[in-house]
C-alpha positions, -999 to +999 in steps of 0.1 A: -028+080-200-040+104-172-019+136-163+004+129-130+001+169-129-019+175-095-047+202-096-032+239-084-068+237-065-069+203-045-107+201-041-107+196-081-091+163-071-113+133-075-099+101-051-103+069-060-098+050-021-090+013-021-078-009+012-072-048+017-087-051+051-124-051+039-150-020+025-163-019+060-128-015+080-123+015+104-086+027+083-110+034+048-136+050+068-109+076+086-090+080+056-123+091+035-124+114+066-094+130+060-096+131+024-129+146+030-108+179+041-098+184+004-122+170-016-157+159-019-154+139-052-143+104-034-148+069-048-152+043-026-143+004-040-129-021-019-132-057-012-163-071+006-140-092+030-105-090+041-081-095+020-042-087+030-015-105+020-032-108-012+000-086-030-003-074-064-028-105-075-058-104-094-089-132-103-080-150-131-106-180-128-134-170-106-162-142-115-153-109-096-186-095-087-199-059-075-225-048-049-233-010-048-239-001-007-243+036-019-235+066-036-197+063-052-197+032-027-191-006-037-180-035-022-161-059-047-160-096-045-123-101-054-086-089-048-075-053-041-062-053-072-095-065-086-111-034-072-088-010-092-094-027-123-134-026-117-133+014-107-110+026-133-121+001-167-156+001-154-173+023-125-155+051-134-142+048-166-163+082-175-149+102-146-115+088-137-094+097-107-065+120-106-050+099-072-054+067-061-053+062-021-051+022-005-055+021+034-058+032+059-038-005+065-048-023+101-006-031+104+021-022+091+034-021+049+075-020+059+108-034+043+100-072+022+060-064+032+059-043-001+063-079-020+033-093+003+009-064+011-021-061-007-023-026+000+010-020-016-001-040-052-032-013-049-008+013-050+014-008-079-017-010-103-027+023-096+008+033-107+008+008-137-022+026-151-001+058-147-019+074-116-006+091-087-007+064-060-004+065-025-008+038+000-007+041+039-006+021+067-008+024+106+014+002+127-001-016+160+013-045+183-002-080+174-032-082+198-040-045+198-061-025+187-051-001+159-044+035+172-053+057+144-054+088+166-014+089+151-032+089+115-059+109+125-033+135+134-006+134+105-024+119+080-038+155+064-003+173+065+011+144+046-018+141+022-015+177+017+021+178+003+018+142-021-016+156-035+002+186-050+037+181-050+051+170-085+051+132-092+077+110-112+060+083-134+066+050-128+066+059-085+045+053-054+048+064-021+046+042+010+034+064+044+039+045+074+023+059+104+041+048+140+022+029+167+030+061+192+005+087+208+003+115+185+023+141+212+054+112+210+058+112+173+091+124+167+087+142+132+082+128+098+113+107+075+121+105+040+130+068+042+139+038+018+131+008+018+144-013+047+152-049+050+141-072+085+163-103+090+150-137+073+125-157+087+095-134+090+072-161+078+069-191+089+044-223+090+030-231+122+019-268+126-012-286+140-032-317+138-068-314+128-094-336+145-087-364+119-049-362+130-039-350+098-019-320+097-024-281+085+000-251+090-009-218+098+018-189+079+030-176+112+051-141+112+076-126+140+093-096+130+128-089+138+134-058+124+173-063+134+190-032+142+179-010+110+199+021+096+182+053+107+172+063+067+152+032+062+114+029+072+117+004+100+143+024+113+122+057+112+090+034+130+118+027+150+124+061+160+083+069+163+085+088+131+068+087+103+081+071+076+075+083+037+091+061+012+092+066-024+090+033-041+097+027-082+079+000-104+116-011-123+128-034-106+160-042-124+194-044-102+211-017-127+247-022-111+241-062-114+235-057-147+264-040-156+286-065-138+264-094-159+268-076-193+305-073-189+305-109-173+283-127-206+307-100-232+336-118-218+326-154-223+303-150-251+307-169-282+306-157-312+280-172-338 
């Protein structure tokens, strides 16, 4: 199991960097950038194409192959998740990472997107495995471009604090960055996880040219009107937003209620 200790020095850190959106997209290239400013020893292994919304899933029935494009450089013919398993059991099983890194994400990773986002399930394996994992994402407006001036900016103080702060097992940490000029970001939130109001996705409808139909997944967000310690409502208030996310997903105070529920009713053998 690797040490989640972080290295008193940070250019001893070697950085594994991972993104959904594609080996060639501009958020991995500014994000080896800004790692750049602490390190040298970066590993570059994402997927040849884009592929968000992909979550936590990996390729169970087709081949996943890898093309080398240069040095500590490869581009991975599978999931995001894919890519993890391929640097740390394979490409770098000789030299493994101290951190993991996914993004930077075209779009934002807020609220329910944790259960969608492929660069979230990056961030899971890498924490599954037992490394320090963090994933980031800049937010834009649908038919935008991405600013990642905003990331440019507050991406190194960030990365600065979670590459030697201490780490909990069993944890990521989600970094939203706002879609606001660098000079209008209002500071920088601890946040947890918020929630938007149902409905996000939805299938949009069509006819092909044989009249049958197909659906497109469709997506509006309605954020609502968020509490100010969550991480839409830090976006809100053109912050960024840190979250601290956990692997367990057991609903501890459900569980109690379900234990004392099944105690009551439960017949004896």
């Amino acid at each position: 199991m690797p040490s989640l200790i972080a290295p008193t020095d940070l250019s001893k850190h070697r950085v594994l960097l991972v993104n959904d959106d594609g080996v060639h997209a501009k958020g991995i290239q500014l994000l080896e950038e800004l790692v750049r400013q602490f390190t040298d020893d970066i590993w570059v292994v994402a997927p040849d194409e884009e592929k968000s919304g992909t979550s936590h899933s990996i390729s169970l029935s087709t081949p996943v192959r890898v093309r080398k494009l240069s040095d500590r450089h490869y581009a991975v013919k599978g999931t995001p998740t894919d890519c993890v398993l391929i640097a740390i059991w394979e490409l770098m099983q000789d030299c493994p990472p101290t951190v993991i890194i996914s993004g930077i994400n075209h779009g934002e990773n807020l609220a329910e997107d944790i259960t969608y986002s492929g660069t979230a399930g990056i961030a899971m394996e890498g924490t599954l495995l037992g490394y320090r994992s963090i994933a980031m994402s800049q937010v834009y407006r649908l038919g935008e471009p991405s600013r990642l001036d905003t990331a440019r900016k507050f991406g190194p103080p960030v990365l600065r604090q979670l590459l030697s702060c201490p780490w909990e097992a069993g944890t990521f940490v989600n970094v939203n960055f706002p879609n606001e000029a660098p000079e209008n970001v209002s500071g920088i939130r601890i946040t947890r996880q918020g929630q938007r109001l149902p409905g996000t996705f939805r299938p949009i409808g069509g006819l092909d040219g044989k009249k049958s139909p197909y659906y497109w997944i469709g997506f509006a967000y309605d954020p609502g009107d968020p509490p100010n310690d969550t991480d839409l409502g830090a976006i809100r208030d053109k912050a960024v937003s840190i979250t601290p996310m956990q692997m367990d997903l057991t609903a501890f105070q459900f569980s109690c209620q379900l234990k004392t529920l099944f105690d009551e009713t439960a017949i004896a053998p």
